[in-house]
GUSETOR-732094 format. One record per residue (C-alpha): residue in three letters; x, y, z; residue number from 0. Coordinates in Angstrom, 2 decimals, always signed. Layout:
REM residues N
kevo / c1 / c2 / c3 / loba
ala / X / Y / Z / NUM
...
END
This chain:
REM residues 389
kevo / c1 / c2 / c3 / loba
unk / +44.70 / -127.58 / -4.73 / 0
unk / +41.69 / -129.34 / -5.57 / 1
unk / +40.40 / -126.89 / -8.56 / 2
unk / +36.49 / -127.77 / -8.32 / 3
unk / +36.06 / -127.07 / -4.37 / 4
unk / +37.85 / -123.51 / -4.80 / 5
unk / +35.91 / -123.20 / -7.98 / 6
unk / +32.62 / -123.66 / -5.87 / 7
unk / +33.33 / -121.52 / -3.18 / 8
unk / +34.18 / -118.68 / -5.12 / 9
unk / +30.58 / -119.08 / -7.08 / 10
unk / +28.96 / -119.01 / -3.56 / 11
unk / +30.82 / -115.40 / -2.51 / 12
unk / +29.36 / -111.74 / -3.39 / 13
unk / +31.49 / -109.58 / -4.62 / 14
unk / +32.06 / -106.98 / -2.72 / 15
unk / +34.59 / -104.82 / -0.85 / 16
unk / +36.84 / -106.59 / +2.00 / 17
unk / +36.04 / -105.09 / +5.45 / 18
unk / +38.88 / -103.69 / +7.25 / 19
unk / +37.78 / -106.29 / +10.07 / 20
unk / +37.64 / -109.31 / +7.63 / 21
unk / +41.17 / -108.34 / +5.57 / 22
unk / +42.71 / -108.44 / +9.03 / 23
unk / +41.71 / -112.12 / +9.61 / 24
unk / +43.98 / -112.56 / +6.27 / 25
unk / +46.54 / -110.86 / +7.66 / 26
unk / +46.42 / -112.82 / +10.61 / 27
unk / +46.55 / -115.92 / +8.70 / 28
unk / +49.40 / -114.94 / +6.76 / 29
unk / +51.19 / -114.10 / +9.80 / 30
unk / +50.38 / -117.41 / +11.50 / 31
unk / +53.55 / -119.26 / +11.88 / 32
unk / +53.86 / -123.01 / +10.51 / 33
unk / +51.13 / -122.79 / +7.72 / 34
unk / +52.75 / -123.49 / +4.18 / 35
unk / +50.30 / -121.71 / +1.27 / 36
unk / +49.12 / -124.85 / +0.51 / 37
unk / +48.21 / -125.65 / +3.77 / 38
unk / +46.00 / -122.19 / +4.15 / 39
unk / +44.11 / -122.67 / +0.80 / 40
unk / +43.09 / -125.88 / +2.21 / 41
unk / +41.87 / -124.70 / +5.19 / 42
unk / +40.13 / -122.01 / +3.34 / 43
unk / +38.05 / -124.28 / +1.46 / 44
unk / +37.30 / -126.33 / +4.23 / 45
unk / +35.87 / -123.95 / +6.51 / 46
unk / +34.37 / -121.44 / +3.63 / 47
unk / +35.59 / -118.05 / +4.95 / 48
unk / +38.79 / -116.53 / +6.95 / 49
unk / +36.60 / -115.93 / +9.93 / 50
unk / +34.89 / -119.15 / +10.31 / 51
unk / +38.90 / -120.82 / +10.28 / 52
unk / +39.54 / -118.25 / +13.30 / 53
unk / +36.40 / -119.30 / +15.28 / 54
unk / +37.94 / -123.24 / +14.76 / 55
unk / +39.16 / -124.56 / +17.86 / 56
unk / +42.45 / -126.12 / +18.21 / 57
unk / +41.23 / -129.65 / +17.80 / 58
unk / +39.26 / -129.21 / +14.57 / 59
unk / +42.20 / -127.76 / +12.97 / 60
unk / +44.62 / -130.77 / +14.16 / 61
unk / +41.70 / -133.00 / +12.56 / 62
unk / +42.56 / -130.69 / +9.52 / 63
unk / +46.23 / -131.75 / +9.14 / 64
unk / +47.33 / -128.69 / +10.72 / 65
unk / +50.48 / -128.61 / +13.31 / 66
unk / +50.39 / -128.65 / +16.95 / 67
unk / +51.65 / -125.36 / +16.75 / 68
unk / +50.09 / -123.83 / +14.34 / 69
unk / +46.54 / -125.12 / +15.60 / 70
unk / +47.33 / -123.66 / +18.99 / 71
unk / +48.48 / -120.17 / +17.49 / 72
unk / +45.03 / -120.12 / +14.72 / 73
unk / +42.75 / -121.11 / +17.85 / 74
unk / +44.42 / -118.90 / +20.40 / 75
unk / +44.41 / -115.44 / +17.69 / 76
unk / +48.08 / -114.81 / +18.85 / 77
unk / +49.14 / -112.98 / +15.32 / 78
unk / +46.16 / -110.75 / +15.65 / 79
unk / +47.87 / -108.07 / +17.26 / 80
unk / +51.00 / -107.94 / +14.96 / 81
unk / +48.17 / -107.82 / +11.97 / 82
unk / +46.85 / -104.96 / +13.60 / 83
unk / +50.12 / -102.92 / +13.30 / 84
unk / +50.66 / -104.51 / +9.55 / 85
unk / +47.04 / -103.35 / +8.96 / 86
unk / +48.21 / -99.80 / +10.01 / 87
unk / +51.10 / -99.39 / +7.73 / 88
unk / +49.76 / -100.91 / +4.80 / 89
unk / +47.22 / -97.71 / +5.37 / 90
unk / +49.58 / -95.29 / +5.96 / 91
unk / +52.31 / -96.77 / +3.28 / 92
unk / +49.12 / -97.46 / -0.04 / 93
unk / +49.69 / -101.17 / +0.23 / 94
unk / +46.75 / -103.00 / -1.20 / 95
unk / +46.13 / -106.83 / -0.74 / 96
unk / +44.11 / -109.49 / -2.71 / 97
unk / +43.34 / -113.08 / -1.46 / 98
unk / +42.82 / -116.07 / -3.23 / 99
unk / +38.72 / -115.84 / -3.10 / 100
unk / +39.01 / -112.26 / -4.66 / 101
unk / +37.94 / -112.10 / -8.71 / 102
unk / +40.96 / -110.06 / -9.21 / 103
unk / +43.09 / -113.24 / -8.24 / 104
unk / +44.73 / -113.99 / -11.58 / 105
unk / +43.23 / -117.71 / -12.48 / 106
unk / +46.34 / -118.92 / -14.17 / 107
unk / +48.10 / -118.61 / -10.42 / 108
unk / +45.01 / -119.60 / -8.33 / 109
unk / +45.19 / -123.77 / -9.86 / 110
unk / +49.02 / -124.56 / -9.44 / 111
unk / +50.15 / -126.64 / -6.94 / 112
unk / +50.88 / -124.05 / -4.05 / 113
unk / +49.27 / -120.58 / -4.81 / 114
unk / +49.82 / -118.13 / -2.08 / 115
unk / +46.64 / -117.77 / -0.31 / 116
unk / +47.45 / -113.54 / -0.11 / 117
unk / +48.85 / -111.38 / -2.18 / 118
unk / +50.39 / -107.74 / -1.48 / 119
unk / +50.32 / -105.04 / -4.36 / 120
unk / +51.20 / -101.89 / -5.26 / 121
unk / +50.48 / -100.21 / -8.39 / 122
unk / +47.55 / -101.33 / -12.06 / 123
unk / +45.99 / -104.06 / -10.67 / 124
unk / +44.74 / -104.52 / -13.85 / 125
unk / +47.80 / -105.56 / -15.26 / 126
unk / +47.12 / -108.87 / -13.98 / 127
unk / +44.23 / -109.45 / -16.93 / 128
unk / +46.72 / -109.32 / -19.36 / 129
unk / +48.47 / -112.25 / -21.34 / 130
unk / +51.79 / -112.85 / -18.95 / 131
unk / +55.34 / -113.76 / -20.46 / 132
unk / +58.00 / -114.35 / -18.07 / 133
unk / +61.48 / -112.87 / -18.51 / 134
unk / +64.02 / -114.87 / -15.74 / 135
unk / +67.95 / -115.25 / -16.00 / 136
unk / +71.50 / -114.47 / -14.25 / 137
unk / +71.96 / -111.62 / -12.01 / 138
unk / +75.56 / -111.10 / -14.01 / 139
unk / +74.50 / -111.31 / -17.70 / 140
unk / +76.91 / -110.52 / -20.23 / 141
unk / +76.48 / -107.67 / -22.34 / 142
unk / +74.55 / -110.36 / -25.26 / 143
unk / +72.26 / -111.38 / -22.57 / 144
unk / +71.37 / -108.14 / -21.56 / 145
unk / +70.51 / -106.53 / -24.75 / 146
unk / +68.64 / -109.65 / -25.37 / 147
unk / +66.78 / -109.42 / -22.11 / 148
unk / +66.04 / -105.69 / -22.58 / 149
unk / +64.89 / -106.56 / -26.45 / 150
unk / +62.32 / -109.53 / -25.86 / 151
unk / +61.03 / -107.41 / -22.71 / 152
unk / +60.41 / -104.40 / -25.14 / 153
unk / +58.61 / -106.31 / -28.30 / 154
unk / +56.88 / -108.62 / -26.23 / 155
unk / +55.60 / -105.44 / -24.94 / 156
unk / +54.77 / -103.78 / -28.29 / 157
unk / +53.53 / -107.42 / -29.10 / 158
unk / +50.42 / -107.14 / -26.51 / 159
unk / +52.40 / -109.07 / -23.26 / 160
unk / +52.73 / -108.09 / -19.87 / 161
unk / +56.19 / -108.73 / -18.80 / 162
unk / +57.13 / -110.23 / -15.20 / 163
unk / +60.22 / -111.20 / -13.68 / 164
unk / +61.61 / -110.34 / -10.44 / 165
unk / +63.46 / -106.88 / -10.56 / 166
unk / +66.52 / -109.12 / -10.01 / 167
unk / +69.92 / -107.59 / -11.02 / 168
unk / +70.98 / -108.30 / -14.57 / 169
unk / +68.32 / -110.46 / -16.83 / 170
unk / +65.33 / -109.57 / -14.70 / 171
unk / +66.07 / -105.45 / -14.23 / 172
unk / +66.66 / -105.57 / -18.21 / 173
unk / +63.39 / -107.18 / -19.23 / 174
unk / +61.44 / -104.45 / -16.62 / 175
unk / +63.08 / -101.12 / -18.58 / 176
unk / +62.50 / -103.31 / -21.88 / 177
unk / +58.92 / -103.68 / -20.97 / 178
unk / +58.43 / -100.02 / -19.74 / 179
unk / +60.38 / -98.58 / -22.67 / 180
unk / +57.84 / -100.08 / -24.90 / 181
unk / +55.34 / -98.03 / -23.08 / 182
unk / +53.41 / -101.65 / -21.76 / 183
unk / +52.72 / -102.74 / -18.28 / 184
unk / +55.38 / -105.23 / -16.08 / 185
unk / +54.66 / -107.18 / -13.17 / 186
unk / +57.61 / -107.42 / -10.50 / 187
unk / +57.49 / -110.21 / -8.01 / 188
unk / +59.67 / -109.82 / -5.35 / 189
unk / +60.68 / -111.88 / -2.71 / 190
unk / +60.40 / -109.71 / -0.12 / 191
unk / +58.11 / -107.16 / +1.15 / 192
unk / +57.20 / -104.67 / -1.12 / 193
unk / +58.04 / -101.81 / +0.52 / 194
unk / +61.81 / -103.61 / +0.73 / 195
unk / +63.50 / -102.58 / -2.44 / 196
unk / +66.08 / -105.37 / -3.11 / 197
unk / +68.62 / -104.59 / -5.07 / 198
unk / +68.26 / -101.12 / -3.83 / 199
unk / +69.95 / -99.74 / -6.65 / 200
unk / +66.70 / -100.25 / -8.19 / 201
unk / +64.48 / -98.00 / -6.18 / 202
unk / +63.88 / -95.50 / -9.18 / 203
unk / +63.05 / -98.72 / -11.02 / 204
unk / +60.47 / -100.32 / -8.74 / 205
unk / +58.82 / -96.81 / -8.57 / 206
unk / +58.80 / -97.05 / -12.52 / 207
unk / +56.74 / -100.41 / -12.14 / 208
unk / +54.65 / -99.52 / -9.38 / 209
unk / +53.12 / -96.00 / -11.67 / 210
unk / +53.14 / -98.07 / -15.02 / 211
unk / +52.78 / -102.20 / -13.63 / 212
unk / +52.17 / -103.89 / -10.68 / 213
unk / +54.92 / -105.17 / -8.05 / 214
unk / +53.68 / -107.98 / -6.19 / 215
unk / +54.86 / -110.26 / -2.95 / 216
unk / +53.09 / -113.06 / -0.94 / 217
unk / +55.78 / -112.22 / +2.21 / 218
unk / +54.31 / -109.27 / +4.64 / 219
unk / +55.90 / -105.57 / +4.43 / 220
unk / +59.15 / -105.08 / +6.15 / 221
unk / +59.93 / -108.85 / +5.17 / 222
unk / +63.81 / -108.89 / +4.41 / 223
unk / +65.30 / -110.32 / +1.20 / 224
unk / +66.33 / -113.92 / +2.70 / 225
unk / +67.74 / -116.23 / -0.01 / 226
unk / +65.59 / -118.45 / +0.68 / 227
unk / +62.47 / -116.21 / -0.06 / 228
unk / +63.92 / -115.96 / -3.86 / 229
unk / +62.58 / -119.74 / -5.28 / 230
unk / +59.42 / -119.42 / -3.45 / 231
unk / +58.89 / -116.23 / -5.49 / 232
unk / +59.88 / -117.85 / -8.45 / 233
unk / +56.97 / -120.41 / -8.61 / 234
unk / +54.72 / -117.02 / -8.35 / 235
unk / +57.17 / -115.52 / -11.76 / 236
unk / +55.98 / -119.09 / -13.24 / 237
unk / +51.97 / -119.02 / -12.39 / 238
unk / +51.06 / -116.03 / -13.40 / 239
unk / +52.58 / -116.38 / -17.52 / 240
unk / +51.60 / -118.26 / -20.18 / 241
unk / +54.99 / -118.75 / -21.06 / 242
unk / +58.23 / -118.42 / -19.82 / 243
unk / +61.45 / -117.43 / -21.71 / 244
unk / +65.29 / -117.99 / -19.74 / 245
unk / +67.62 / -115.72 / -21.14 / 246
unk / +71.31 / -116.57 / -19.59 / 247
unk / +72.02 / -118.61 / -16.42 / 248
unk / +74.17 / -121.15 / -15.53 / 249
unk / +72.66 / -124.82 / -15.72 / 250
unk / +71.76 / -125.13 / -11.80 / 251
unk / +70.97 / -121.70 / -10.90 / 252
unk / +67.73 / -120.11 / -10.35 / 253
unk / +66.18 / -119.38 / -13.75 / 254
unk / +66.50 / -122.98 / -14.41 / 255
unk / +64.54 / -123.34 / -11.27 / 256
unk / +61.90 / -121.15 / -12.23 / 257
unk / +61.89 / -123.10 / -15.61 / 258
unk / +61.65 / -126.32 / -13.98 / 259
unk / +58.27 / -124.91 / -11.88 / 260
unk / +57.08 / -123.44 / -14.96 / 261
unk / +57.21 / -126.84 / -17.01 / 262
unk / +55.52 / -128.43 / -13.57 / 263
unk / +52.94 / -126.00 / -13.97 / 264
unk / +51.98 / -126.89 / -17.74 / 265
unk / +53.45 / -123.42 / -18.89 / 266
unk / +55.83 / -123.47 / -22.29 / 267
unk / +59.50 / -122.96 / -21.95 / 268
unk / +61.98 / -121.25 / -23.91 / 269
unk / +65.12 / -120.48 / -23.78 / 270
unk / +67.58 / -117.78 / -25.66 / 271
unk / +70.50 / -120.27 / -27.58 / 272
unk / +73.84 / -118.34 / -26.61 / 273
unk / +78.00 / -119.14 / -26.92 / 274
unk / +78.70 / -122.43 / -26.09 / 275
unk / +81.89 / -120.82 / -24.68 / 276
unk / +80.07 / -119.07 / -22.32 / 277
unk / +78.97 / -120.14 / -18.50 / 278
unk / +76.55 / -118.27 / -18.82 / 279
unk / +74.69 / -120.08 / -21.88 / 280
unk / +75.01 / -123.45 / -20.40 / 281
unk / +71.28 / -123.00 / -18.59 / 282
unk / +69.32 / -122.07 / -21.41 / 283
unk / +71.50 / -124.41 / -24.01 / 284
unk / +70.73 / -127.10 / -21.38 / 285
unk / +67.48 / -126.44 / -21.95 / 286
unk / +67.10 / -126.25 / -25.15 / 287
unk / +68.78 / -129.99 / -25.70 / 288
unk / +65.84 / -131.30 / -23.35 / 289
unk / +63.25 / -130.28 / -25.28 / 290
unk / +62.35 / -126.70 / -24.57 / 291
unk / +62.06 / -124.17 / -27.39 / 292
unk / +64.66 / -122.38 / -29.02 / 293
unk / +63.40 / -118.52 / -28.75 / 294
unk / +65.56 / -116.81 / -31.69 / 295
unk / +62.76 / -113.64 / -31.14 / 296
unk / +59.97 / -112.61 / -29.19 / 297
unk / +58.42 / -113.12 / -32.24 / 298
unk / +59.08 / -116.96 / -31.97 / 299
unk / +57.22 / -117.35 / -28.27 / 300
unk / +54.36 / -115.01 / -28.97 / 301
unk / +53.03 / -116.97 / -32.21 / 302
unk / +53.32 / -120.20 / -30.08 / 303
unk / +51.66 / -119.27 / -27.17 / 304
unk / +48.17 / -121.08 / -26.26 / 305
unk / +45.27 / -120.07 / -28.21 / 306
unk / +43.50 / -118.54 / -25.14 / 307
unk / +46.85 / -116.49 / -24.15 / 308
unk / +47.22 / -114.93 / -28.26 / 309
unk / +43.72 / -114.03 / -28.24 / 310
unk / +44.63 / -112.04 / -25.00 / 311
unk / +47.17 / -110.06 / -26.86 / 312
unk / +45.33 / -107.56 / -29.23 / 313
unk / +44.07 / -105.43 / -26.40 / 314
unk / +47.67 / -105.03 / -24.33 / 315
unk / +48.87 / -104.33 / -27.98 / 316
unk / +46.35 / -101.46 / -28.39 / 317
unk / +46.92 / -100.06 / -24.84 / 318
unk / +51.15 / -100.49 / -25.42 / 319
unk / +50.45 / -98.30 / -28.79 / 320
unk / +48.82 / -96.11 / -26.93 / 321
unk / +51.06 / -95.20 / -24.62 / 322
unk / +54.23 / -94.98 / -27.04 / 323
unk / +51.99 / -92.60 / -29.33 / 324
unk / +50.98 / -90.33 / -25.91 / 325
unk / +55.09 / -90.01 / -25.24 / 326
unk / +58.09 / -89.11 / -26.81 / 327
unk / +61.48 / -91.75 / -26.94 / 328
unk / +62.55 / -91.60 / -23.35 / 329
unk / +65.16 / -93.36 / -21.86 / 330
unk / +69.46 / -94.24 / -21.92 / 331
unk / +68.39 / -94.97 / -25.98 / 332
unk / +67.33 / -91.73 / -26.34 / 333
unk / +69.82 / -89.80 / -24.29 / 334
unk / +72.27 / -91.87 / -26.37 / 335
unk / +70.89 / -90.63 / -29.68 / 336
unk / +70.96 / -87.20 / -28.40 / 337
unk / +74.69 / -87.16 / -27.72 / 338
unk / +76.28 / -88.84 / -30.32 / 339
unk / +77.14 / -86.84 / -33.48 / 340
unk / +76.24 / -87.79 / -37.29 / 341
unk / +79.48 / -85.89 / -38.10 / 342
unk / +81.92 / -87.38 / -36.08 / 343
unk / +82.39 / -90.05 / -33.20 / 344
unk / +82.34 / -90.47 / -29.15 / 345
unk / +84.54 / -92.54 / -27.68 / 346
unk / +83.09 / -94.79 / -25.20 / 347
unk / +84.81 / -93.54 / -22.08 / 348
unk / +83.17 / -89.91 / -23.53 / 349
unk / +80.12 / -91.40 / -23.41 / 350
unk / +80.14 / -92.59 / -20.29 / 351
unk / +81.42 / -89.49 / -18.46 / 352
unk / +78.40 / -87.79 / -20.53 / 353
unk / +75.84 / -90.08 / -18.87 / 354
unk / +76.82 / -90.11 / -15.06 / 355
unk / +73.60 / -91.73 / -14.09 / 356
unk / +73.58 / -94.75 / -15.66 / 357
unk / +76.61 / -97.85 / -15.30 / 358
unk / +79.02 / -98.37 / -18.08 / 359
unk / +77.41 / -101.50 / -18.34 / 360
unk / +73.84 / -100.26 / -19.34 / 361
unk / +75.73 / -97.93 / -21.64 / 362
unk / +77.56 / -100.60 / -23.52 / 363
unk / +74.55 / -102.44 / -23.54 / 364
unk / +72.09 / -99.94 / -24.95 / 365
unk / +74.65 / -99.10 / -27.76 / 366
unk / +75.21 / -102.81 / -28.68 / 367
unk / +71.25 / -102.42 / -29.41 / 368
unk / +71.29 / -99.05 / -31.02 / 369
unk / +73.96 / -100.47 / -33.52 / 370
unk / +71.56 / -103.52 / -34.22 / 371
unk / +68.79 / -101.59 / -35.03 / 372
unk / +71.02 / -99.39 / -37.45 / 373
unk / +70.55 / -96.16 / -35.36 / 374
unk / +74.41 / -95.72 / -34.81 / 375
unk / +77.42 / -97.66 / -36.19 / 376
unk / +80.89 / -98.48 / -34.19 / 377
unk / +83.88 / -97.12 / -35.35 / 378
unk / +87.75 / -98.01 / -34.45 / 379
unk / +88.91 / -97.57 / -31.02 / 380
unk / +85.35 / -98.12 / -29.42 / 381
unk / +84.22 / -94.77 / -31.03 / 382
unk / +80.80 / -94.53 / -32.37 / 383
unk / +78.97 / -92.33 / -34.91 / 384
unk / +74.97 / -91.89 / -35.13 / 385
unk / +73.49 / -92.78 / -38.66 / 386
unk / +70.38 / -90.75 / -38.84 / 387
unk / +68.89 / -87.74 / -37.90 / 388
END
C-alpha cells in the first residue's frame, strides 16, 4: 500500500457520519467477487471515494489491474442487491462497520502490506486506541501453556495492553478470560463473520468481549469458519499489536504463521521457552533459536515494546485499575477460592463435580495458577487446601 497516497486522501475527507447509501457501496465492494484487499485499497486511492469506483466503467477498471471478472461485476453493480440484504441485518443484528478512510481505522493496520479495506465490529470501538499485544498459540495447549496464556493475557492487562488473539480454542480463549479477568479490554479477530461464533463453545465468551472489547472480522456476517479464512485473519491478529507473544504451537502450525506476518510487518516477536520434551514447545523454542525474544513474563515484552507503544500504556493501565477497583474477584479463580477449605482438602474429582460449568481442563488449569500465586497449596492424592482467608 503506498502509505503517502492513502495518507493524502484521508487529509482531503471530512469527517463525518457514513450515509446508509454510501456504507452500502462498501458493502458492495466487499462483496464483489475476485478483489483481494489489496487490490480494493488500490482502487480506493485511485478513484478517491467508493462511489466514484462504482460509477467506473468496466474498461477503466481493467486499465486498473483489475480482473475480467471482477471489472464486469464492479461496472455492472451485480453485488448491490445482496449488500442490500447484508445492510438489513447488520441493522437489525447491531453490526457496525469501519473502512479504511475512517479515523477510527487503527493506523498500525492501515500501512501493512494487505489491510482489509472494511472492517465489521461489534462492541468499544475504542479499544482499538489502545497499545495492542498479541496473544496466538495451539488450539490443544497443555495445562503449562494455558496457565501461561491466561497469566500474560491478565498482567499485560493490568500492565496498560489491550489483548487480541482470535477466540481460538486453547492459547487464544485463555489469553481473552486472562485479559477480561484483569478487568482490561480484548480484541477478538475472527475469521468468520461475527455473528458466527466459532468454536461455539465460546458463545458466553464472545459475548464477554463484545460488552468489555471489541470482536472484529473483515469476512461479511453469516460467513462460515473455512480453514482457509483462519491465516488471513491472522495477518489482521499481527497489524493491529505492537508486539506479538506465541505461547505453545508446534513449529509449522499457525501461531508460527502469525509470527512470521508479524516479523514481515516490523512488529517484535516473542515467544514463551517451554519443555524441550514437549511438541508443543517446538514453535516457540524454534523461535526463540532464530532470534526472537525469550518472554519469561509479561513483564519482559511490555518494557521492550517501542517507545510510542509504552507511552500508550499509562492510560489502559488507569482504565484496567479502574475497572478491577469498580468489581469484586469474579471468575473459575474465585469460585475456586470459595470452595476449597483452609481446614482441610478437595480432591480434584470433588472439585470438578462442584464446578459443573467449567471443563476439568480449565479447572486444573486455574488451580495450577492459584498454587503459583500462593493462594492454595496441593496436597497428596491431587487434594488441595486454600492458604488464606
Amino acid at each position: 500500500m503506498h502509505k503517502g497516497n492513502m495518507g493524502n486522501v484521508l487529509q482531503t475527507l471530512s469527517v463525518r457520519l457514513r450515509s446508509d447509501t454510501e456504507t452500502l457501496h462498501w458493502l458492495a465492494l466487499v462483496l464483489t467477487p475476485g478483489l483481494g484487499a489489496r487490490k480494493s485499497v488500490d482502487l480506493i486511492e485511485a478513484y478517491r471515494s467508493v462511489e466514484a469506483l462504482f460509477r467506473a466503467s468496466a474498461s477503466e477498471l481493467r486499465g486498473c489491474g483489475v480482473s475480467a471478472t471482477a471489472a464486469q461485476a464492479i461496472a455492472s453493480g451485480c453485488a448491490f442487491d445482496t449488500a442490500i440484504r447484508l445492510q438489513e441485518r447488520m441493522k437489525s443484528e447491531e453490526i457496525g462497520l469501519f473502512t479504511i478512510l475512517d479515523p477510527v481505522y487503527p493506523e498500525l493496520l492501515r500501512h501493512i502490506f494487505d489491510p482489509p479495506v472494511c472492517l465489521f465490529h461489534k462492541g468499544r470501538v475504542e479499544s482499538l486506541g489502545m497499545t495492542a499485544v498479541g496473544i496466538v498459540g495451539t488450539r490443544r495447549p497443555t495445562v503449562y501453556g494455558t496457565t501461561v496464556s491466561r497469566r500474560f493475557g491478565r498482567e499485560f492487562s493490568e500492565g496498560g495492553a489491550c489483548v487480541v488473539s482470535g477466540m481460538a480454542k486453547g492459547i487464544d480463549t485463555e489469553a481473552h478470560r486472562g485479559a477480561l479477568e484483569a478487568g482490561g479490554p480484548t480484541v477478538a479477530v475472527f475469521g468468520c463473520g461475527i455473528d458466527v461464533i466459532y468454536p461455539a463453545e465460546n458463545k458466553k465468551l464472545a459475548g464477554q468481549i463484545a460488552d468489555n472489547g471489541l470482536i472484529l472480522s473483515e469476512f461479511p456476517p453469516g460467513s462460515p469458519a473455512y480453514p482457509q479464512n483462519f491465516p488471513i485473519r491472522n495477518r489482521i491478529v499481527a497489524g493491529l499489536c505492537s508486539a506479538v507473544v506465541v505461547v505453545e504451537g508446534k513449529e509449522f502450525s499457525g501461531s508460527a504463521i502469525t509470527a512470521r506476518l508479524a516479523l514481515d510487518q516490523g512488529r517484535e516477536v516473542f515467544a514463551v521457552p517451554g519443555p524441550i520434551t514437549s511438541a508443543m514447545s517446538d514453535g516457540p523454542n524454534t523461535l526463540i533459536k532464530q532470534g526472537a525474544q525469550p518472554a519469561l513474563s509479561a513483564e519482559d515484552v511490555l518494557m521492550n515494546l517501542p517507545l510510542v507503544a509504552r507511552q500508550g500504556l499509562a492510560a489502559g493501565k488507569k482504565q484496567a485499575e479502574q475497572a478491577r477497583q469498580a468489581s469484586p474477584l469474579e471468575g473459575l479463580t474465585a469460585q475456586l477460592l470459595e470452595i476449597i477449605p483452609v481446614d482441610s482438602a478437595l480432591n480434584l474429582d470433588q472439585i470438578v463435580e462442584l464446578l459443573p460449568d467449567h471443563s476439568s481442563s480449565e479447572i486444573i488449569a486455574a488451580l495450577f495458577d492459584l498454587e503459583l500465586q500462593g493462594s492454595i497449596r496441593q496436597l497428596a492424592g491431587r487434594t488441595f487446601a486454600k492458604v488464606w482467608t
